[in-house]
C-alpha positions as CSV (number, residue, x, y, z in Angstrom):
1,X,42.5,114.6,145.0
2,X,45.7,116.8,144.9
3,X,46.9,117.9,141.3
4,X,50.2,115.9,141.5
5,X,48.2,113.2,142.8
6,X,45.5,112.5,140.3
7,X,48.3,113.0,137.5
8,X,49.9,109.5,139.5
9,X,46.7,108.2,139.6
10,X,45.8,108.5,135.7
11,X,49.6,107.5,134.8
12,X,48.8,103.8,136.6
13,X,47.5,100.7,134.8
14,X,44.0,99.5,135.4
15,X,44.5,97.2,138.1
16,X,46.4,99.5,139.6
17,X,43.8,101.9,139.6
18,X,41.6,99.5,140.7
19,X,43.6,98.5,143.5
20,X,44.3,102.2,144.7
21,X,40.4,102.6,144.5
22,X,40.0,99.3,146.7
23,X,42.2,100.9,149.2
24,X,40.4,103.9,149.8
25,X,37.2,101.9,149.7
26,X,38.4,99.9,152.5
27,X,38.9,103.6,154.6
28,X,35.9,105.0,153.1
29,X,33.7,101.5,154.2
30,X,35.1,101.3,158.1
31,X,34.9,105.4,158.9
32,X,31.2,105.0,157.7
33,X,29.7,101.7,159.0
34,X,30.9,99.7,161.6
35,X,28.9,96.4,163.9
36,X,26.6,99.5,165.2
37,X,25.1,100.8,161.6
38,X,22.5,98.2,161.4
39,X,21.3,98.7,164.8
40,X,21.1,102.6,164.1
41,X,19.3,101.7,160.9
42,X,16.7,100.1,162.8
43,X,15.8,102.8,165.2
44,X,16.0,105.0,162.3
45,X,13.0,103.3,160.8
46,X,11.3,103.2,164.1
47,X,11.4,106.4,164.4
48,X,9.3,107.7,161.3
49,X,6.4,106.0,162.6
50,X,6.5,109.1,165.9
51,X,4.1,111.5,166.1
52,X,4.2,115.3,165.2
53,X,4.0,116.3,169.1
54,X,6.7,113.0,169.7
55,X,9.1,114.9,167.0
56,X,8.1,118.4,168.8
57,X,9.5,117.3,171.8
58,X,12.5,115.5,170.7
59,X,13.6,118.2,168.4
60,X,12.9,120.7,171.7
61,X,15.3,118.7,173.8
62,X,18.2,118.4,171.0
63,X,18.2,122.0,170.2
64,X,18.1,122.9,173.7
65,X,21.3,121.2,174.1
66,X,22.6,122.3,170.5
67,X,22.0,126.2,171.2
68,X,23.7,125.3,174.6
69,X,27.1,123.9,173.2
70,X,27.3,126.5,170.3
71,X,27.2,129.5,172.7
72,X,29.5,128.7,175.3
73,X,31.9,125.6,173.3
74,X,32.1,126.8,170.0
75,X,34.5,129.9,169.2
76,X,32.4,131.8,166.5
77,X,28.9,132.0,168.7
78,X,30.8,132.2,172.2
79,X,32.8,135.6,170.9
80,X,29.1,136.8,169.2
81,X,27.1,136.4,172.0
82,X,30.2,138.1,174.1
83,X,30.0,141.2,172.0
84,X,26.2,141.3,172.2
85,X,26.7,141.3,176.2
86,X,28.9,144.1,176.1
87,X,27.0,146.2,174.0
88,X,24.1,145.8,176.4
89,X,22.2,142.9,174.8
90,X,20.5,140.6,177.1
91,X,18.6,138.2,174.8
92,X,18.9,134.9,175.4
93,X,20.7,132.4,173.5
94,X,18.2,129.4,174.6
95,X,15.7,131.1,171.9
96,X,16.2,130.2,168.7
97,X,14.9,133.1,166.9
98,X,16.9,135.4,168.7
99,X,20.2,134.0,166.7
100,X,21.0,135.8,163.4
101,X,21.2,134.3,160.5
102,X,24.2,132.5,159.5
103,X,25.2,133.1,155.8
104,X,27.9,131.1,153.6
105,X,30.3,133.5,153.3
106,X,31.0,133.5,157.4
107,X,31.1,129.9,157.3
108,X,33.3,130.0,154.2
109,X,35.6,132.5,156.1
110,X,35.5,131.2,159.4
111,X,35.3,127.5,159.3
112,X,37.2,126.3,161.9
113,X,35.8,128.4,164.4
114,X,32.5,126.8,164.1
115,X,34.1,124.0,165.5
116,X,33.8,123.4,169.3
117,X,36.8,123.6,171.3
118,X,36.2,120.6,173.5
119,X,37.1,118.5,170.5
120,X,40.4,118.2,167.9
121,X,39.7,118.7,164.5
122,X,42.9,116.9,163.1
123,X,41.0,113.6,164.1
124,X,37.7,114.6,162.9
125,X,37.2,113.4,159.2
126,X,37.5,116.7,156.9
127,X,35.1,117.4,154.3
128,X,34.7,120.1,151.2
129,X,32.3,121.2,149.8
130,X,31.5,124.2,147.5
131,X,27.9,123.2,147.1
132,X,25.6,124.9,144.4
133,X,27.1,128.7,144.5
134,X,30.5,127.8,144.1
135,X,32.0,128.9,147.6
136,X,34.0,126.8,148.5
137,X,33.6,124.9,152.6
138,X,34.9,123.0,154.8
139,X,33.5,121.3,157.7
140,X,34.1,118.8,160.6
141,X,32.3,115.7,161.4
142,X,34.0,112.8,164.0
143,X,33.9,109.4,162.8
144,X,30.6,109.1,164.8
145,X,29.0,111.7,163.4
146,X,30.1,110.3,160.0
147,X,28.6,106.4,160.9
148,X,24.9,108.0,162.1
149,X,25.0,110.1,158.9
150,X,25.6,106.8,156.8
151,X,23.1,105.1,158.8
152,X,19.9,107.3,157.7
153,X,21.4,107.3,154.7
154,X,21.5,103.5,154.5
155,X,17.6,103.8,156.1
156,X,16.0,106.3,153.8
157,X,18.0,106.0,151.2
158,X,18.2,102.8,150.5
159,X,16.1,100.3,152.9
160,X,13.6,102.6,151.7
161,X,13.8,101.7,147.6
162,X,14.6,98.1,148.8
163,X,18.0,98.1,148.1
164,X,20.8,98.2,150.6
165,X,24.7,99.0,150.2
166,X,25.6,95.1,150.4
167,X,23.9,95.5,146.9
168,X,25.9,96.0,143.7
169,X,25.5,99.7,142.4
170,X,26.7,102.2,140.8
171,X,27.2,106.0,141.7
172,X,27.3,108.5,138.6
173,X,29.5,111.3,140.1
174,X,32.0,114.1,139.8
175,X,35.3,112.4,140.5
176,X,37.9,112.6,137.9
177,X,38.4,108.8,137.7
178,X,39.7,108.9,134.3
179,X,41.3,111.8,132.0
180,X,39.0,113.6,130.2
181,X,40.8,113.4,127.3
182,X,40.5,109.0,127.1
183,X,38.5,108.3,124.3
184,X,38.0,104.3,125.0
185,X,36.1,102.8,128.5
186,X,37.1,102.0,131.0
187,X,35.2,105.4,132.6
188,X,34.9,104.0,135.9
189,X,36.1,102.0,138.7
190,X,35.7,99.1,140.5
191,X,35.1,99.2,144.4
192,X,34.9,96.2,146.2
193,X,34.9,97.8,149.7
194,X,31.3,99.1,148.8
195,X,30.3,97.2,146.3
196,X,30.2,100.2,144.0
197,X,30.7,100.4,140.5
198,X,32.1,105.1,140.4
199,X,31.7,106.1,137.0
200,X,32.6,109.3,135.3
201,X,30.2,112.1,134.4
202,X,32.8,113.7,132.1
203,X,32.1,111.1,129.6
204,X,28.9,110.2,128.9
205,X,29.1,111.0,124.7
206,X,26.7,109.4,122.7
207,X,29.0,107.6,121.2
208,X,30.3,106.6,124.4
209,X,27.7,105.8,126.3
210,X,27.3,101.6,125.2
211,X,30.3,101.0,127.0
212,X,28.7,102.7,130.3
213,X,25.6,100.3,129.7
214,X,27.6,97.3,129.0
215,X,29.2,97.7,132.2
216,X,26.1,97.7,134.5
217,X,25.6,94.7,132.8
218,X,29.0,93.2,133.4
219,X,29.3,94.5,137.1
220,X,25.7,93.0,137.6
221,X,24.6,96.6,138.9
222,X,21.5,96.3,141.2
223,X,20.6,100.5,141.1
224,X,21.8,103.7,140.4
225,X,22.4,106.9,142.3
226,X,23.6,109.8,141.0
227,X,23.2,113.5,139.3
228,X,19.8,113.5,137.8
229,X,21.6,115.3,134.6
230,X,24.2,112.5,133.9
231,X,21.3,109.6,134.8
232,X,19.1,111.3,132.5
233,X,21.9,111.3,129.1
234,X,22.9,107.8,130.0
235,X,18.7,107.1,130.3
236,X,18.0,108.8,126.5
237,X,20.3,106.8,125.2
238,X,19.1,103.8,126.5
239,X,15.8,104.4,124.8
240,X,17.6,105.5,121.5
241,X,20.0,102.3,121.5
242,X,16.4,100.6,122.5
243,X,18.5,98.0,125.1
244,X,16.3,96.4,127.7
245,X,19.0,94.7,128.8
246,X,20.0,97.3,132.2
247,X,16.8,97.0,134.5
248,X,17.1,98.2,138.0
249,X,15.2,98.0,141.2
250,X,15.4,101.8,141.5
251,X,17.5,105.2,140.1
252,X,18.0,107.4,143.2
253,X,19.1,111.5,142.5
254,X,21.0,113.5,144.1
255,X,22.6,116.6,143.9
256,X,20.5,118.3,141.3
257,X,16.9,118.9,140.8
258,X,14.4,116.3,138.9
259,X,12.2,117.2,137.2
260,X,8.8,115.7,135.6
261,X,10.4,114.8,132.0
262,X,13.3,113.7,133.0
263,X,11.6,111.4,135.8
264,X,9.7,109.5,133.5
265,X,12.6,109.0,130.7
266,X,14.9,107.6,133.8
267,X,12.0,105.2,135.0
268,X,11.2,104.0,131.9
269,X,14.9,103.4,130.0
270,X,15.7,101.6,133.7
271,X,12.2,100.2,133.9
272,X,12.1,101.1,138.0
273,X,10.8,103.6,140.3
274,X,13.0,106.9,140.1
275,X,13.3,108.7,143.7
276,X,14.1,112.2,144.4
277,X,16.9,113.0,147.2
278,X,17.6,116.3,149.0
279,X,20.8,117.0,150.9
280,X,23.9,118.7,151.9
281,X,27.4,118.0,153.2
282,X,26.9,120.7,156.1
283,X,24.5,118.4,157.5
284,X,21.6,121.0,158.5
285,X,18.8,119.2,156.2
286,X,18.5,116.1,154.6
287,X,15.0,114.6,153.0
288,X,14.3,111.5,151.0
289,X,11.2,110.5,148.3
290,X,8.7,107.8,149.5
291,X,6.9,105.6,147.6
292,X,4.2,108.2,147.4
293,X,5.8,110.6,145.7
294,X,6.9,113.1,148.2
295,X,9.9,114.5,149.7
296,X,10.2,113.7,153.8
297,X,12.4,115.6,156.0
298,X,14.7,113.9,158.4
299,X,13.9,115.7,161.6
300,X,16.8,114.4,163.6
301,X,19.4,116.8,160.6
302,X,18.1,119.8,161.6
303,X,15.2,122.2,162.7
304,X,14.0,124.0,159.5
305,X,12.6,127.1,159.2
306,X,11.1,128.6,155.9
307,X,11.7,132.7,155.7
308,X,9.9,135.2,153.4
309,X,11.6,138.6,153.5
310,X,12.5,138.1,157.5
311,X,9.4,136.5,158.1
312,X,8.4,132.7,158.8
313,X,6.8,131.8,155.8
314,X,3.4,130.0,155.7
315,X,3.0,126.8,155.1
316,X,2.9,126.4,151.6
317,X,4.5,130.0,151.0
318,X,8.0,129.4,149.0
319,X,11.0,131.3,151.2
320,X,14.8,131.0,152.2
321,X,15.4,127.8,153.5
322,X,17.3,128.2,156.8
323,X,18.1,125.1,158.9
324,X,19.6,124.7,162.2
325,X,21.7,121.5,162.3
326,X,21.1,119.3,165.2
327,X,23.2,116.3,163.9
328,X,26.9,117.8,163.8
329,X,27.1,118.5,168.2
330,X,31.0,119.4,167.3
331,X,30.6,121.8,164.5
332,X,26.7,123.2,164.8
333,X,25.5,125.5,162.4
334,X,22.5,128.2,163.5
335,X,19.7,129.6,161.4
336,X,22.5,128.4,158.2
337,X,20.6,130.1,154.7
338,X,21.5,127.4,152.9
339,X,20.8,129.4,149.7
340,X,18.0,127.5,148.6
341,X,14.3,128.1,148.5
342,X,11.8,125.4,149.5
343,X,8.2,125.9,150.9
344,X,6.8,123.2,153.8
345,X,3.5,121.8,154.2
346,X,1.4,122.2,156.8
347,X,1.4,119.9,160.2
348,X,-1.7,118.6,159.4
349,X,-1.0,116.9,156.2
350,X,-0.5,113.6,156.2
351,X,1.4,111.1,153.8
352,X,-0.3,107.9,152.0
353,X,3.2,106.0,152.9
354,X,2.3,106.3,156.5
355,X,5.5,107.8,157.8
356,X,5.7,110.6,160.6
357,X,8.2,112.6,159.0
358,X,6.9,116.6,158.0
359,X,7.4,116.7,154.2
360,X,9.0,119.3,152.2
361,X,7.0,120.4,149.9
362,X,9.1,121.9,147.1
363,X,12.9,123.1,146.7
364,X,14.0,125.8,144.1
365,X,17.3,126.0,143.3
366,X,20.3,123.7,142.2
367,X,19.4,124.2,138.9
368,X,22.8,124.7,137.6
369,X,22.7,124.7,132.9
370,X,24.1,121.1,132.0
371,X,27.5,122.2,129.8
372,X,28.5,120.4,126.5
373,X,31.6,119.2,125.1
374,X,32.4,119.0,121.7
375,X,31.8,115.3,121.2
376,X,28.3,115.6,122.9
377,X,28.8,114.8,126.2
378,X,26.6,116.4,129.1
379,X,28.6,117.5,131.9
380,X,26.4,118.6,135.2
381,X,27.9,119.2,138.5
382,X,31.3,120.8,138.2
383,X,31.7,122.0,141.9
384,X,34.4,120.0,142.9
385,X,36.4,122.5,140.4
386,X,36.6,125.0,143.6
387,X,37.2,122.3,146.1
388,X,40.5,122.0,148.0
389,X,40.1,125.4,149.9
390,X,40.9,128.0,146.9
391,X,41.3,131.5,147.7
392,X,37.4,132.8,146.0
393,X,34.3,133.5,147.8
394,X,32.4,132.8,144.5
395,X,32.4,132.0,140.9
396,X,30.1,131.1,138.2
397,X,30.6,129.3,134.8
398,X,29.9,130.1,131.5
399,X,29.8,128.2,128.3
400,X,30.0,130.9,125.6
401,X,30.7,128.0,123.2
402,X,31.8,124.6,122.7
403,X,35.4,126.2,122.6
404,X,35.4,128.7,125.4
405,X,34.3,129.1,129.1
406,X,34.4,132.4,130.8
407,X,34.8,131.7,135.0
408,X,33.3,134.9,136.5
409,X,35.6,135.0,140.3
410,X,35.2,137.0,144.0
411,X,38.7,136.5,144.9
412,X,39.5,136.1,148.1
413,X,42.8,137.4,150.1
414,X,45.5,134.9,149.0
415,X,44.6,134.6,145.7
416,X,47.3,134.0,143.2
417,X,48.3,133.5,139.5
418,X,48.4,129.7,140.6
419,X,45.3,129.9,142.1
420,X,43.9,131.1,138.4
421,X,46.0,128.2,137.4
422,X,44.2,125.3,139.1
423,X,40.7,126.8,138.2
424,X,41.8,126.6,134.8
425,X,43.5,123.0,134.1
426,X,40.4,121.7,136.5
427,X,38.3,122.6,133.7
428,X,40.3,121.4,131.3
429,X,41.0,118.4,132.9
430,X,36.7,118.0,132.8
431,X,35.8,119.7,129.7
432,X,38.3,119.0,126.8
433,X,41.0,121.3,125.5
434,X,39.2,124.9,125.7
435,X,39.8,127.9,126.3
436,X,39.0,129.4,130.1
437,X,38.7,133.1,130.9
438,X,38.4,134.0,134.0
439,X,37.6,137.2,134.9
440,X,37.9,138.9,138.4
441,X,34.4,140.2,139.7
442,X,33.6,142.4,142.7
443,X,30.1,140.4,142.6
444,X,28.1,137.5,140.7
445,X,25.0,139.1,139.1
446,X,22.2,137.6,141.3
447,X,18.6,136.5,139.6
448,X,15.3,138.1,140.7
449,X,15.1,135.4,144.0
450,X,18.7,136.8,145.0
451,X,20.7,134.1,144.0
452,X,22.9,133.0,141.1
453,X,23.4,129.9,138.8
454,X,26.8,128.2,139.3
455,X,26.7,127.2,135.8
456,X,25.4,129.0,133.0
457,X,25.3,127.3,129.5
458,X,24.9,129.7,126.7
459,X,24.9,127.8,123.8
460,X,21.7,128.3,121.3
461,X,19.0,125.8,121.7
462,X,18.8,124.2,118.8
463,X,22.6,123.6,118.9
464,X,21.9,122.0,122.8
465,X,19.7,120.0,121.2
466,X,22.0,118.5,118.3
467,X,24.6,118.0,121.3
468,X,22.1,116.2,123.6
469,X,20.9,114.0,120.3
470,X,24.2,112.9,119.4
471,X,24.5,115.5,116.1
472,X,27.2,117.0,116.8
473,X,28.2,120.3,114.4
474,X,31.3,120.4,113.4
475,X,32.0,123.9,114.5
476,X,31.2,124.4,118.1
477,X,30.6,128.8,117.6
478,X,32.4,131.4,117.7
């Protein structure tokens, strides 16, 4: 949402609010599902009962047509593949592993050129994303596109758990659906349009966090998806405030990693199953957690390879994740680094649930620090800070204390004092009156794997602790 817009937004009543969100619930509810998505959902589920050689084949004959469109229909790989021609290059383009690698910061550059030109992207539905690095995206899906994505998402990640999304729920997420600065619920809205209860994750204070509980309750909230960060603070305090009072059928993650402890807190403040997700807006991988405990792919996203210094990894063997989207025809991504790390397991083993899909054995990465507010709230994903097309290639946060974060930038050409601007009060806007530095970088200091955190919290561990306990100091540092 614009700048000028969400100051509108936050300046209405709450029924007005209410009735804005119930009007972009209504778009949001007929580009995604329509008297088709059930019969999709079906075949979906058919599906993961096929055979590895079944998958082998299918995959074969989509990326067969994939590699066929990008090369001579999309811009970006038609002009590649003419400048490998003229420099005497006669590999062909029906391999895959003769296509280079595709890396964020040509998609980030080039967006619109990945899209093909048999189609018109002003009536394609326009997404951002600036995932876990920070760099900001943009891509292209038609409405069709859009409706078989929300399909398998309604399959696996719902049918799946039992749930479905004629079922009350509520999604814990980054949208600015309140001011930071409000002090008193409501921290969320109402959706009728998909039966979904959006709450903040900007606000989830000790102190604060009764009101969030007392709403499930009120809105008769079946489950929960959401960042595993925010789900976890609102779990802890349901086992401090010892309220038995918000069971659900299942608490469903996304966005961030889960890990063991946090797992079993979730489970047992929300006295369900707690399922892992995996996922991304570019569309190149997606997997979901069975009841078994492991991560499937979705084979129809996209092929996925595993690479260990330019190698393919072995099974098992942890490597670049690189994925080759077969579900986006109009805007295909090749051999994408996703900027993850993941290992597979081998073809030969099997999953107790029964389902044909490969699994995935492990991902590294999106482990973003959670950040801290003065008042002890935990705030996770901040991404959507370098939505909206800004001019960087990267950034990373820092917390150097509760009263200052540094913003460490790659500007790109374009960028301007208003650019700063908007990093700045987007913070603010999410984090309390602070202070921001930003600082112009010619590079974000990579880890040993080669990549970076987005968000880097630097506060001592003892006072994380205090914050994540509700003892908040009364100085936050220096």
């Amino acid at each position: 949402m614009k700048g000028w817009m969400q100051n509108i937004y936050w300046a209405l009543p709450g029924p007005a609010r209410s009735l804005a969100a119930g009007v972009r619930g209504r778009y949001l509810n007929s580009l995604r599902y329509d008297r088709d998505t059930d019969r999709l959902v079906e075949m979906a589920l058919a599906r993961e009962q096929w055979s590895a050689p079944q998958w082998q084949a299918w995959q074969d004959e989509r990326l067969a047509f994939i590699l066929r469109r990008a090369a001579t229909r999309v811009p970006f790989y038609r002009e590649a593949w003419s400048s490998r021609r003229r420099r005497g290059d006669e590999s062909s383009w029906e391999h895959l592993e003769n296509w280079p690698l595709l890396e964020k910061d040509s998609l980030r550059a080039q967006a619109q050129s990945f899209v093909a030109d048999d189609v018109d992207a002003r009536r394609m539905y326009h997404d951002h994303t600036s995932g876990t690095s920070g760099k900001p995206l943009d891509i292209w899906q038609t409405h069709g596109t859009v409706r078989a994505w929300y399909a398998l998402f309604e399959a696996r990640w719902r049918r799946w758990y039992g749930v479905s999304r004629h079922d009350r729920w509520a999604n814990i997420g980054g949208q600015l659906v309140t001011p930071q600065r409000q002090r008193k619920p409501p921290f969320w809205i109402w959706n009728p349009a998909l039966n979904q209860l959006y709450m903040s994750s900007y606000h989830l204070a000790p102190d604060l966090i009764p009101s969030y509980l007392d709403a499930l309750r009120r809105y008769r909230i079946t489950y929960l998806l959401g960042y595993t960060s925010s789900l976890h603070a609102l779990a802890r305090e349901v086992l401090r405030l010892n309220r038995k009072d918000v069971p659900m059928a299942v608490v469903i993650t996304n966005a961030e990693p889960l890990l063991e402890h946090e797992r079993q807190v979730i489970a047992e403040a929300f006295q369900c199953p707690v399922r892992a997700t995996y996922g991304m807006t570019e569309m190149v991988t997606a997997a979901g957690e069975c009841n078994a405990g492991r991560l499937h792919l979705w084979p129809e996203v996209g092929v996925v390879e595993v690479q260990d210094r330019g190698q393919t990894a072995a099974p098992g063997t942890l490597g670049d994740l690189v994925c080759t989207g077969l579900f986006n025809a109009d805007m295909p991504l090749i051999r994408y680094n996703v900027g993850d790390r993941a290992s597979l397991s081998g073809a030969a083993d099997e999953c107790s649930c029964g389902r044909g899909l490969p699994v995935l054995r492990c991902v590294e990465g999106r482990s973003d620090d959670t950040l801290f507010t003065g008042d002890g709230r935990r705030i996770g994903r901040l991404d959507t800070v370098f939505k909206d097309r800004l001019p960087i290639r990267e950034a990373q946060i820092i917390q150097e204390s509760l009263q200052r974060i540094r913003v460490k930038y790659v500007s790109a050409p374009g960028f301007t004092p208003e650019a700063g601007n908007s990093i700045v009060s987007r913070l603010k806007a999410r984090l309390g009156d602070i202070e921001v530095v930003l600082e112009e970088v010619d590079r974000i200091p990579r880890s040993a794997n080669g990549k970076f955190r987005g968000v880097v919290c630097m506060l001592p561990a003892e006072e994380q602790r205090r914050l994540a306990e509700g003892a908040i100091a009364e100085t936050g540092g220096s």
